[in-house]
N, C-alpha and C positions, 0 to 999 in steps of 0.2 A: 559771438552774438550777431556780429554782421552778418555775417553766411546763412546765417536762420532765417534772418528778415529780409534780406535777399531772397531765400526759394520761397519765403512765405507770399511775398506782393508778386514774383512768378505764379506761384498757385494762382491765387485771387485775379490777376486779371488774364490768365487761362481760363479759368472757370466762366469769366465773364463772354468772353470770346464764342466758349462754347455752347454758352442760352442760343447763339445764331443756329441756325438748320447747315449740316453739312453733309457730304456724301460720304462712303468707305473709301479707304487707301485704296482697298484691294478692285474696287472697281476700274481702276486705271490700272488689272493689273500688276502693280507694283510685286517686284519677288523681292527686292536688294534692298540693303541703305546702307552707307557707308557715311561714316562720320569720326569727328574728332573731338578730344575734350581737353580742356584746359582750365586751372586753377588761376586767380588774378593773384601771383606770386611774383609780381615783376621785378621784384629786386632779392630776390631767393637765389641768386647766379646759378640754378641748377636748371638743366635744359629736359625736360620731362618731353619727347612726342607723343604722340596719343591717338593709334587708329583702333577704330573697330567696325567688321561689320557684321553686319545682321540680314540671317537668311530666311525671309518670309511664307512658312508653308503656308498657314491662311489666315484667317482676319486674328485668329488671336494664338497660334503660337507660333514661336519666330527662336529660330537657333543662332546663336551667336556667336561671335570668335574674335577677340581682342588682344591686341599687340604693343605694349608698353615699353618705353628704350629709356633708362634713366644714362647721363653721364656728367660726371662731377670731375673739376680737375682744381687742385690748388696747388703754390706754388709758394713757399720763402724763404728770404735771402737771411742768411747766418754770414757775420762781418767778422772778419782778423780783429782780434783787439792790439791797437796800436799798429796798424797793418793797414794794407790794403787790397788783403785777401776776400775773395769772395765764394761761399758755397751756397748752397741751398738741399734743400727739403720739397720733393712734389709728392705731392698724393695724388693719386686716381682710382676713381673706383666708377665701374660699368655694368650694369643689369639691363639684363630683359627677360620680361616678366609675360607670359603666354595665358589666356583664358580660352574656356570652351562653356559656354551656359546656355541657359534655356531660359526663354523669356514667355508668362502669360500676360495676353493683352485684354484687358476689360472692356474698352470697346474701340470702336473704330475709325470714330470723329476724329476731328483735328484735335481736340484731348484725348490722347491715348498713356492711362497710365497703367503700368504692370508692374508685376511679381516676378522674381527668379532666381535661381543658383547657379551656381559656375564652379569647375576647377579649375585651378592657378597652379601653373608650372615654370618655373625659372631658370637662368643659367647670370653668372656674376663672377665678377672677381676685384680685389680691391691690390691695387700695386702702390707702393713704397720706392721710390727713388733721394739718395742721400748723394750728393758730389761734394768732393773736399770739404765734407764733415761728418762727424758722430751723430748729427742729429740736434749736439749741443752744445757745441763750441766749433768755430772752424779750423780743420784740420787738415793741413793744403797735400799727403798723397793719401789720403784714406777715404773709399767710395763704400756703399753699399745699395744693398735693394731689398724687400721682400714680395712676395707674391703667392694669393691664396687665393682660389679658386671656391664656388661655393653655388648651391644649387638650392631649389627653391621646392615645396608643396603644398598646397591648400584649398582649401573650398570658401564659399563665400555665398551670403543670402543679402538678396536687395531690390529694393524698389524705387520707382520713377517715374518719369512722364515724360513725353512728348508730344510737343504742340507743333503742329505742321502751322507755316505763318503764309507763306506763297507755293502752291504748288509743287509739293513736296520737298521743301525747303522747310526744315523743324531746327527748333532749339528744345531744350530741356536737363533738365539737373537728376541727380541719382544720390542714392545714399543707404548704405548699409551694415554688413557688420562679416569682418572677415579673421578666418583663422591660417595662420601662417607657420611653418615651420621650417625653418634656413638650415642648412648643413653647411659646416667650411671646411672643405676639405685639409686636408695634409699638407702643409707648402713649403716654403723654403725659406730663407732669412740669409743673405750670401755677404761677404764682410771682403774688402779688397785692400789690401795695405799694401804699396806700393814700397813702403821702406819696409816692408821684414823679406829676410833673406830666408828666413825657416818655414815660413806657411804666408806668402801673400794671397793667396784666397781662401776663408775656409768657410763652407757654407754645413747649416746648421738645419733640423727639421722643426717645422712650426707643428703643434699638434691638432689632429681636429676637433674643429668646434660643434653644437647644437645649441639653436635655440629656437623657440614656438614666440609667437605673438598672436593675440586677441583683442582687436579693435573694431573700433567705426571706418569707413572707408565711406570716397568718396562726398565729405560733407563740403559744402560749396560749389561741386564741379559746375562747370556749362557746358555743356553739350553742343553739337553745334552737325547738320548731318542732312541729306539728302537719299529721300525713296526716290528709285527708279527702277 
């Protein structure tokens, strides 16, 4: 509900901004912007970057190309009972996520709000790290890991605005509705027992996965970007 009232009082004192007289971007010009966006997630410990830029043929349509890096890492400690053994459990998992879209712009003021679509293409993978344990008790020679790979496809419709504030210096929020669909490939599951004298490694196949998702995207972002 904050996110709503947040772009709502952005609209509203854009809109106010805009009753002033202002000239076109494009009269200065302008072909590029590059900008960044970010979620106020600050205690989310996931590191999301966030570029895109926007390639301006003329005052109202503009091709665009954005580059997404998600990376998550966690990390815990599994105790010896009665010991003072120590293993762990990390997870890590890393995306990047590619757009290509097309943006119309309605007009040319320092409010400029638009329309657009995009494809979204991916590349990911999520890794499993276990040292001297199962995962669920510690178990001081037995390692393991897994590792799957998984790719990404979809399209996506949305719209937004941006408010240039100083001289092609803009803020602005986006929001719309995207369809996703993940592939995970094949992977491995690898198991390492240091005490068997018969199979101390045996690695096993992970099967592949699908899945689709249909949502809202984008609801709270801030934008944040420079025409030049």
């Amino acid at each position: 509900m904050k996110n709503y009232i947040i772009i709502l009082i952005l609209l509203v004192v854009s809109n106010a901004f805009y009753s002033q007289k202002d000239s076109s971007i494009n009269e200065k010009n302008v072909k590029t912007a590059l900008e960044t966006q970010f979620y106020p997630r600050l205690n989310s410990g996931v590191f999301e970057p966030n570029i895109k830029a926007r390639f301006i043929f003329s005052d109202h349509h503009v091709l665009r190309s954005n580059l997404m890096f998600n990376y998550a890492n966690s990390k815990r400690e599994i105790l010896e009972s009665n010991g003072n053994g120590v293993g762990s459990v990390e997870n890590v998992s890393q995306n990047l996520l590619m757009s290509l879209g097309y943006e119309y712009v309605f007009n040319v003021h320092k409010l400029r709000p638009y329309l657009g679509v995009e494809l979204l293409l991916g590349v990911g993978k999520d890794e499993v790290y276990g040292s001297r344990t199962d995962s669920i008790i510690f178990v001081s020679d037995f390692n393991y890991s897994s590792k799957v790979a998984s790719n990404n496809i979809g399209i996506g419709v949305f719209s937004g605005f941006d408010f240039v504030i100083y001289d092609g210096l803009y803020i602005g929020t986006e929001f719309g509705f995207q369809f996703l669909s993940t592939k995970f490939s094949r992977g491995e599951f690898k198991q390492m027992d240091a005490s068997s004298t018969t199979a101390p490694e045996i690695v096993t196949a992970i099967p592949e996965n699908k899945n689709s998702v249909f949502g809202s995207s984008g609801i709270g972002v801030i934008r944040v970007g420079w025409f030049f």
